[in-house]
C-alpha positions as CSV (number, residue, x, y, z in Angstrom):
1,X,2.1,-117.8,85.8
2,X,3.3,-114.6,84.9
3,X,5.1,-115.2,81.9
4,X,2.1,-117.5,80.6
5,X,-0.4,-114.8,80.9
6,X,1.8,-112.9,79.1
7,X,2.6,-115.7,76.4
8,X,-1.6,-116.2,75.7
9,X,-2.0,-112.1,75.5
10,X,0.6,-112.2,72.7
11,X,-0.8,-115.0,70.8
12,X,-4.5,-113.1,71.3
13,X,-3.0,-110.2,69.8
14,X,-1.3,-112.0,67.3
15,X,-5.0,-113.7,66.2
16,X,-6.6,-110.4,66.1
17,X,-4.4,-109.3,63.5
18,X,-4.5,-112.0,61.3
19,X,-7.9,-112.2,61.6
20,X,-8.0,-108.0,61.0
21,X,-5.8,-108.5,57.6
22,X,-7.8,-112.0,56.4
23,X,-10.8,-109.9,56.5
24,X,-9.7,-107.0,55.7
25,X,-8.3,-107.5,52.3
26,X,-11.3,-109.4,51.2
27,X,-13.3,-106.3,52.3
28,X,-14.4,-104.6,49.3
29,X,-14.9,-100.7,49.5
30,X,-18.0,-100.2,49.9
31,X,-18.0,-103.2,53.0
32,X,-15.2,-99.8,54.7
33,X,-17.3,-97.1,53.7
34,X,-20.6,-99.0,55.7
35,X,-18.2,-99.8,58.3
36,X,-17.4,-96.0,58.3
37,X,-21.1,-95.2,58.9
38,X,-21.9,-97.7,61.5
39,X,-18.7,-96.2,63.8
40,X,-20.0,-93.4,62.9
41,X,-23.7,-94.0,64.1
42,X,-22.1,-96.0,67.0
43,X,-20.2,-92.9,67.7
44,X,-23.2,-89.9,67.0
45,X,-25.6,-92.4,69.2
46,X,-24.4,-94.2,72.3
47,X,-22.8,-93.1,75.2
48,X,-19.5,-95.3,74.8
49,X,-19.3,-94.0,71.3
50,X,-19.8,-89.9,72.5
51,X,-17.6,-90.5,74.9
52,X,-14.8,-91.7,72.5
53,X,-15.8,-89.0,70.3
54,X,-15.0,-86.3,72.9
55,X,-11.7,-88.7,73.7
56,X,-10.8,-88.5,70.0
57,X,-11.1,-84.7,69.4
58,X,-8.7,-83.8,72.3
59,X,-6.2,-86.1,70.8
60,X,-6.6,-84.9,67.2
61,X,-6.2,-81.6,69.1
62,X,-2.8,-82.1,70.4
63,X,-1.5,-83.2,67.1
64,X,0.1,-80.0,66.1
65,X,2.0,-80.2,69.2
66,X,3.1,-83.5,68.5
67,X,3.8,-82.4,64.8
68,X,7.2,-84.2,64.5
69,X,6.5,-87.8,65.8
70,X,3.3,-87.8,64.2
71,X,5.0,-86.7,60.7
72,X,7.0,-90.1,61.0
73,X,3.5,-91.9,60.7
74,X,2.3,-89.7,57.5
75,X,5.6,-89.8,56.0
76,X,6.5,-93.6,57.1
77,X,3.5,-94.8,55.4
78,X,3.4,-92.2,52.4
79,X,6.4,-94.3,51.2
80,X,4.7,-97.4,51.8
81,X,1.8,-96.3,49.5
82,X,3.7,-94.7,47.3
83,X,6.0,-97.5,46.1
84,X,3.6,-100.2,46.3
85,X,1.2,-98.5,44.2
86,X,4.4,-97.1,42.0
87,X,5.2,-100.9,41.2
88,X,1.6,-102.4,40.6
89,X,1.2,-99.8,38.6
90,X,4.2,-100.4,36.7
91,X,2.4,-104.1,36.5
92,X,-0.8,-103.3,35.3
93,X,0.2,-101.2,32.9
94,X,2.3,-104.0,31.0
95,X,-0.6,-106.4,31.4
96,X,-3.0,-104.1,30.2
97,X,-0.8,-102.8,27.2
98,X,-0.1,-106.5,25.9
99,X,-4.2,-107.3,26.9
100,X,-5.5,-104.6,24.8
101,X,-3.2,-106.2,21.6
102,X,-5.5,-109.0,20.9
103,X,-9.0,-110.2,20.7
104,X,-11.6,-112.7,20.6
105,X,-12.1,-112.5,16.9
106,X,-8.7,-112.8,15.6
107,X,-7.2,-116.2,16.6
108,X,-3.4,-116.8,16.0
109,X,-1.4,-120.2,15.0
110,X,1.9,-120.7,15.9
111,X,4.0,-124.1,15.4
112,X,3.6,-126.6,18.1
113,X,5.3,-126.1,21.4
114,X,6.0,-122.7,20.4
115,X,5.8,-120.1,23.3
116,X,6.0,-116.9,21.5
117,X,6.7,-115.8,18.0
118,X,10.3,-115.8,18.0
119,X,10.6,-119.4,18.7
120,X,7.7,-120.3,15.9
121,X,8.0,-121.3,12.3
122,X,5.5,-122.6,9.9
123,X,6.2,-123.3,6.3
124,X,4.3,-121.5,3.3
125,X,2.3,-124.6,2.9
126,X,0.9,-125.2,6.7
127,X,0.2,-121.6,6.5
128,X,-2.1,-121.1,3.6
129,X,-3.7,-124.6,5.0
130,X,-4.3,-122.4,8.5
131,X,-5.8,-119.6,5.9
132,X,-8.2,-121.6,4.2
133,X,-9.5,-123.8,7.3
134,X,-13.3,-122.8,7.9
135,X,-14.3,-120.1,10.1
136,X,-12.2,-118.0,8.9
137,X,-14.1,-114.9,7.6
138,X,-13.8,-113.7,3.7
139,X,-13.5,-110.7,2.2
140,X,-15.3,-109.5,-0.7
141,X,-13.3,-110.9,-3.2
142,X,-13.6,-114.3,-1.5
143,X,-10.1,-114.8,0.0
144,X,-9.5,-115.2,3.5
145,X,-8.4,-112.5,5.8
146,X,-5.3,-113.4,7.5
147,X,-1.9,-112.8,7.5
148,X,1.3,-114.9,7.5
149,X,3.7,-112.9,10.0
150,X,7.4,-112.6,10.4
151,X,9.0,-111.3,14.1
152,X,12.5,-110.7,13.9
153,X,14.5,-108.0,16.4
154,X,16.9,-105.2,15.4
155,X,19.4,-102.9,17.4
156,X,18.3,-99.1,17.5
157,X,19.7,-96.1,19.4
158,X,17.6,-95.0,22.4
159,X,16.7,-91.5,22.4
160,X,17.7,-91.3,26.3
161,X,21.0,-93.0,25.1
162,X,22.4,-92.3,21.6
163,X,25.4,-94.7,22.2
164,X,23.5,-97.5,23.7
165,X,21.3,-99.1,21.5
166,X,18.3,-101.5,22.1
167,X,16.2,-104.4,20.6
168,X,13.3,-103.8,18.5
169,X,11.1,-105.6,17.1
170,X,10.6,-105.5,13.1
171,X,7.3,-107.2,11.7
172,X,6.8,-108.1,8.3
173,X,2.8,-108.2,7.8
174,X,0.2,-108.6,4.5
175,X,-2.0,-106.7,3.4
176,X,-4.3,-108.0,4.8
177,X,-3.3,-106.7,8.2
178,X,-5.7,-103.2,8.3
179,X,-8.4,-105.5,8.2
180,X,-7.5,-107.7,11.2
181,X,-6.5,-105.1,13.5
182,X,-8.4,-102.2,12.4
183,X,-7.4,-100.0,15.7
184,X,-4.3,-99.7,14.0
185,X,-4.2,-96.4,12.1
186,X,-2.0,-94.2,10.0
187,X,-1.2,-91.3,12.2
188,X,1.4,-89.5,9.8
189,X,2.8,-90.2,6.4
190,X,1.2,-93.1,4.3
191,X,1.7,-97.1,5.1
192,X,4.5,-99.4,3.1
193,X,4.1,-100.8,-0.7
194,X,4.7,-104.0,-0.7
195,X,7.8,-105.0,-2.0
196,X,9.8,-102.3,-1.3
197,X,12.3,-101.8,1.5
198,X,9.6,-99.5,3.8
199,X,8.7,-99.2,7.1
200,X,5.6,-97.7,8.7
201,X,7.1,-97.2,12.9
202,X,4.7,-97.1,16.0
203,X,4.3,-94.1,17.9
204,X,5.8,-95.7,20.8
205,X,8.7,-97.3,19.4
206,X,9.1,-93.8,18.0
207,X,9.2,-91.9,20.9
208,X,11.9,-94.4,22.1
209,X,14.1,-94.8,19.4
210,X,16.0,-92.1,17.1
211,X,16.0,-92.0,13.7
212,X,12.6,-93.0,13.1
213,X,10.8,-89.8,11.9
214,X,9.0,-90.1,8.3
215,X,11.6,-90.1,5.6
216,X,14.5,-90.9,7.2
217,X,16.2,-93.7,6.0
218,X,18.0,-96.6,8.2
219,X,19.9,-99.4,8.1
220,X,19.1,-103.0,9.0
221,X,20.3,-106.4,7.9
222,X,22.8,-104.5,5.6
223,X,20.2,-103.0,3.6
224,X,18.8,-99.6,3.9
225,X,15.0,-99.2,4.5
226,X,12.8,-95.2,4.5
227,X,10.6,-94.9,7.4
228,X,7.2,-93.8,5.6
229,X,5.0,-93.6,8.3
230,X,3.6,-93.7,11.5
231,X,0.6,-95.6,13.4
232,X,-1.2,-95.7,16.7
233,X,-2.9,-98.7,18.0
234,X,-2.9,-98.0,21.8
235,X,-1.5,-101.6,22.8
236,X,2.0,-103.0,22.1
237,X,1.7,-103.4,18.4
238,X,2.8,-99.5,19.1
239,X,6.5,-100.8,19.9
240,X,6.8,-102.1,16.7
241,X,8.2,-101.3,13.2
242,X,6.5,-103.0,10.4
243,X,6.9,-103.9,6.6
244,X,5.8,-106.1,4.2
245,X,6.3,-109.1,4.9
246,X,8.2,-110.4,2.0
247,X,10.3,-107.7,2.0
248,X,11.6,-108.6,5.5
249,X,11.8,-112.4,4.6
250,X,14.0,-111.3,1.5
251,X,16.2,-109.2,4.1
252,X,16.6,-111.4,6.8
253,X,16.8,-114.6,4.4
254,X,13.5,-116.2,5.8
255,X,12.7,-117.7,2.5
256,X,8.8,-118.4,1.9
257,X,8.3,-119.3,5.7
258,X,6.5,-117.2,8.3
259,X,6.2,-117.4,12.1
260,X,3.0,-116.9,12.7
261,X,-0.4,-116.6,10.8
262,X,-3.1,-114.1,12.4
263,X,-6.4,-114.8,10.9
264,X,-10.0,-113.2,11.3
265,X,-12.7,-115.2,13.1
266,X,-16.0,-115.3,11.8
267,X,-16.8,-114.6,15.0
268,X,-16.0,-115.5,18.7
269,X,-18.3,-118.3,18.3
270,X,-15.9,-119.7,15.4
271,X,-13.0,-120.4,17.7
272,X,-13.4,-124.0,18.9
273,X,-14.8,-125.1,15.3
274,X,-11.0,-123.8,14.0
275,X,-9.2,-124.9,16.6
276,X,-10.4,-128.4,16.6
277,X,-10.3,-128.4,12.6
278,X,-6.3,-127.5,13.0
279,X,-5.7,-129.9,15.3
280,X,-7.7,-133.0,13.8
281,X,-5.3,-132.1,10.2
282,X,-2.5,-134.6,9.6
283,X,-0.4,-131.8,8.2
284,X,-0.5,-129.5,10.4
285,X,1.1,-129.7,14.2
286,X,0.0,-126.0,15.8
287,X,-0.9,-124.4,18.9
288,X,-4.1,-122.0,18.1
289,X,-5.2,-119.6,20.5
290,X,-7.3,-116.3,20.4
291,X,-4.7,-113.3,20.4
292,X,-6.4,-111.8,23.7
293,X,-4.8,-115.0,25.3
294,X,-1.3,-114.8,23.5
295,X,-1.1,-111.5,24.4
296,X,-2.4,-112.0,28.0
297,X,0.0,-114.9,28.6
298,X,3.2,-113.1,26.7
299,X,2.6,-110.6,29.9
300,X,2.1,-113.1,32.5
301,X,5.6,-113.7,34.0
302,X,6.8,-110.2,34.3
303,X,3.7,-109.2,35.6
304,X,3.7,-111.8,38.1
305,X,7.3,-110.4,39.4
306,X,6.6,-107.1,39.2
307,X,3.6,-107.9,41.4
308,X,5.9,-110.1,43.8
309,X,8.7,-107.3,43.9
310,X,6.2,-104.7,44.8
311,X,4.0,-106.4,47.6
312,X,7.5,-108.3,48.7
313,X,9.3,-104.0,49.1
314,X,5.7,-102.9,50.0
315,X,5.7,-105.5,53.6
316,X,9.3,-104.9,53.9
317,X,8.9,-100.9,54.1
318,X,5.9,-101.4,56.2
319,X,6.8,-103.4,58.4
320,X,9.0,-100.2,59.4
321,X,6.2,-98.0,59.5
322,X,4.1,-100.1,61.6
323,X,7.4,-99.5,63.9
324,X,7.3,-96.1,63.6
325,X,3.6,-95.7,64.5
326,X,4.1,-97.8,67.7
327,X,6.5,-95.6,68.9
328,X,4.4,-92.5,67.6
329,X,1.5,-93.5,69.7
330,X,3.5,-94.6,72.8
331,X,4.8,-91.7,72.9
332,X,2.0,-89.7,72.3
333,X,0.2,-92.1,75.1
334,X,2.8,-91.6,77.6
335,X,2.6,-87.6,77.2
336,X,-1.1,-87.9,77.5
337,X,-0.8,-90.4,80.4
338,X,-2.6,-88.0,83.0
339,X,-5.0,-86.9,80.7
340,X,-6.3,-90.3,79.8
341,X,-6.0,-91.2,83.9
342,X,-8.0,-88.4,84.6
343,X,-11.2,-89.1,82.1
344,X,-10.7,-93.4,83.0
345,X,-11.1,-91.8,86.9
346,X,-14.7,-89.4,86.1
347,X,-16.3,-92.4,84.6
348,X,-15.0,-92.9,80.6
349,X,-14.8,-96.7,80.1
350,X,-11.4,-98.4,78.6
351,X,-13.7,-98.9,75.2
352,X,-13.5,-95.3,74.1
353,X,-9.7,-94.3,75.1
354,X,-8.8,-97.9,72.8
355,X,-11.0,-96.9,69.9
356,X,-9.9,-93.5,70.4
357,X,-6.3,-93.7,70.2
358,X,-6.9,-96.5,67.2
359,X,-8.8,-93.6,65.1
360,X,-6.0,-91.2,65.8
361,X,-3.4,-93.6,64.3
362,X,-6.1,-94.6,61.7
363,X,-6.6,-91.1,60.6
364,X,-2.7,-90.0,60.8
365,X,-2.4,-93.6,58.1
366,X,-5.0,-92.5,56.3
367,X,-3.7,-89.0,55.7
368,X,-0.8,-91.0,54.5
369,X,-1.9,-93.4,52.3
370,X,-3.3,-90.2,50.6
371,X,-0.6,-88.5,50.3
372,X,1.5,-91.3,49.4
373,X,-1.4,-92.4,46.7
374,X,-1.8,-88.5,45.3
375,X,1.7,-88.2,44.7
376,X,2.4,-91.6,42.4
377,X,-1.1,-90.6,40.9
378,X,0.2,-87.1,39.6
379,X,3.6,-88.4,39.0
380,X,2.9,-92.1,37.2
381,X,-0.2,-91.9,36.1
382,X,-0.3,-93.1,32.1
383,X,4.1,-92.2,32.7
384,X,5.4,-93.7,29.8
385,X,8.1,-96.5,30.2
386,X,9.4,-99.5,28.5
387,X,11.0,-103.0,29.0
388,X,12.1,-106.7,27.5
389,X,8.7,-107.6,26.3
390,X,8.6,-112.2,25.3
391,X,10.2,-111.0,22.0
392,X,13.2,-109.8,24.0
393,X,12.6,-106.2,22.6
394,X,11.4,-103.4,24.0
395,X,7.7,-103.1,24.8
396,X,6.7,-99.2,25.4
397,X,3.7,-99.4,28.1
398,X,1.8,-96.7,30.3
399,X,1.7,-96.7,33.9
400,X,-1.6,-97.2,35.3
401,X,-2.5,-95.3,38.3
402,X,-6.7,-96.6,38.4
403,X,-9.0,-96.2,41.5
404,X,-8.6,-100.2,42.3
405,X,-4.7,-99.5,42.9
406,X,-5.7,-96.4,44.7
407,X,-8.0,-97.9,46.5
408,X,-5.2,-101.1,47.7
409,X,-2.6,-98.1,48.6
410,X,-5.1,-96.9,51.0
411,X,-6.0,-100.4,52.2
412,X,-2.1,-100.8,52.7
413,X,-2.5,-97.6,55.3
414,X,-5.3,-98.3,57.1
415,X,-4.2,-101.6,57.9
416,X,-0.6,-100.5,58.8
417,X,-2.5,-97.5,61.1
418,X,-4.7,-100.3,62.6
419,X,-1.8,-102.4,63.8
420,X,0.3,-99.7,64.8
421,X,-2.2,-98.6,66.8
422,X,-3.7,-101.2,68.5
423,X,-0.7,-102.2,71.4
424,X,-0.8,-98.6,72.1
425,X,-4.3,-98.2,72.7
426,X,-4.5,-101.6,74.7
427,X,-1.6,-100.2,77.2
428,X,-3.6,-96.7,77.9
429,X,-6.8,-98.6,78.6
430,X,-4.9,-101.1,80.5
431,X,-2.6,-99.0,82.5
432,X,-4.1,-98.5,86.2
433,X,-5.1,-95.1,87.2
434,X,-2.9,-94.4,89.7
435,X,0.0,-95.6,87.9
436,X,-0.6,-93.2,84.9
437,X,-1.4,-90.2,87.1
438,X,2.0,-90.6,88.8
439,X,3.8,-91.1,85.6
440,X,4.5,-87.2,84.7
């Protein structure tokens, strides 16, 4: 009977935390902050709650002398924090780099079945029919504004490592290009004339990759090519070198074809009108898509695993910490045995010891999850970084350290202080009184 009653107290406690994490991570913040204020209120206006109050504050003030074991809690979940948040981070900030490449008024063809640009090719015919098709905006000479694109990828020496080198990518592009992506500015030097074996570099791929200051010349496909300038977009059009896009065609023996043609929308609205007017056209066998959604989905996988490594390390890590905290509070319980007896025996209810030793642990996470939080914040927060982008080149990205990610971290720690503290704060309210003033 014994071991039954057990069995049903550990499959209660086992419902109360799933329960606790369903609900908690669909809790938004401001759901915790009213919860803060009604325990709070509970606490500021009912006896139960004055008396866990006055429970609470002699715990807190023990803490000092308890300053080791309860540094395993703080510390223990700090790491937690701080390498989930470190690798979503590292997440969002590729997503968001690639995201902020496109738009809903540029549109992009590639061939049929293509998945990224590499893998893409559309003849010189198929792409001035994807120019002229209507809802494609004009310019004021009448001709459309698009441009037929070539990707190709090049081997540079890294900065960090002169004798390793690394892909880049190298995009031919028209004229035409300033007015499609007009965040894209001339930051130093002047831009390529078309052709002519020149190369305008992105600030990112730049900062990555030597030899790419204005005037120096380098070498690629056998020919030699004089860096002329530099550009800032503020998305992964930064990682890029770009030319003209004949010239590169000529160099890397393309011919008249292109990979991709990038076109301005009349407007958002103009989308589905191209698109079906593409796909209806005997000659033409394309996939069209806005290039907020290329970009988006050229981001998706690695996002996806980064998102999987971090939450799969962030459970793994706390799943220690939760350990830590239960051995933290028992510890702490058992040393405060007689001093919890004594307050149970002059009338304090099991109610305020368990929600008093649960906002101990709570507060300990919390501490925590800040400190954990603060330090990737100061430390990753818009850290520059790079990685194999769906070009298989190097995409330079920003970590991004915002309040949501913040705000998860501390989530992590509250619910890690909220499970470590619960079996603790069940045994000193369940422990008779007799037994705990006999156990010091």
């Amino acid at each position: 009977m014994k071991t039954f009653k057990k069995f049903l107290y550990g499959v209660m406690m086992l419902a109360i935390i799933a329960v606790f994490l369903t609900l908690w991570t669909m809790l938004p913040w401001q759901g915790v902050v009213a919860l803060a204020v009604l325990v709070a209120l509970w606490m500021a206006l009912t006896r139960r709650g004055r008396q866990t109050w006055q429970v609470t504050r002699v715990g807190l003030s023990t803490v000092t002398q308890r300053l080791g074991s309860s540094s395993v809690v703080v510390v223990g979940i700090a790491g937690v924090v701080g390498v989930l948040v470190a690798m979503l981070a590292m997440s969002e900030g590729f997503a968001e780099t690639l995201r902020a490449s496109g738009n809903d008024h540029t549109a992009i063809v590639l061939r049929g079945g293509s998945q990224a640009e590499l893998n893409s090719i559309l003849d010189r015919d198929s792409a001035n029919v994807v120019m002229q098709a209507p809802g494609v905006k004009k310019n004021a000479q009448g001709r459309p504004i698009a441009s037929g694109e070539l990707v190709v990828v090049a081997n540079l020496p890294r900065k960090s490592d002169p004798n390793s080198d690394s892909n880049v990518p190298i995009r031919g592009v028209s004229n035409d290009v300033w007015a499609l992506r007009d965040n894209v500015k001339i930051i130093e030097g002047r831009t390529f004339k078309p052709g002519l074996r020149e190369l305008i570099v992105g600030k990112g791929a730049k900062g990555q990759f030597a030899g790419l200051d204005v005037g120096k010349a380098i070498r690629l496909a056998g020919q030699t090519w004089t860096v002329v300038g530099t550009f800032a977009s503020h998305d992964a059009l930064e990682s890029e070198l770009w030319g003209d896009t004949q010239s590169v065609a000529s160099a890397y023996r393309r011919g008249s074809s292109v990979q991709s043609v990038t076109v301005l929308l009349d407007s958002p609205k103009a989308f589905d009108a191209f698109k079906a007017n593409l796909a209806a056209d005997p000659r033409l066998k394309v996939d069209v898509t806005t290039t907020q959604a290329y970009f988006s989905k050229q981001s998706e996988a690695l996002t996806k695993t980064l998102r999987i490594v971090g939450i799969t390390v962030g459970i793994i890590m706390a799943i220690g910490a939760v350990f830590g905290a239960l051995n933290t509070m028992f510890a702490a319980i058992q040393a405060r045995a007689r001093e919890i007896a004594t307050l149970r025996a002059i009338g304090f209810r099991g109610v305020p010891v368990v929600v008093s030793v649960m906002l101990e642990t709570m507060l300990l996470a919390l501490l925590g999850g800040v400190i954990g939080a603060g330090i990737v914040w100061l430390i990753f927060h818009n850290y520059t970084a790079s990685t194999l982008g769906a070009n298989f080149s190097q995409v330079v990205f920003q970590f991004q350290v915002g309040p949501g990610l913040l705000w998860t971290g501390l989530k992590w720690a509250l619910a890690i202080g909220f499970i470590g503290g619960l079996f603790p704060a069940l045994r000193a309210a369940r422990v008779p009184v007799t037994t705990a003033l006999r156990e010091l």
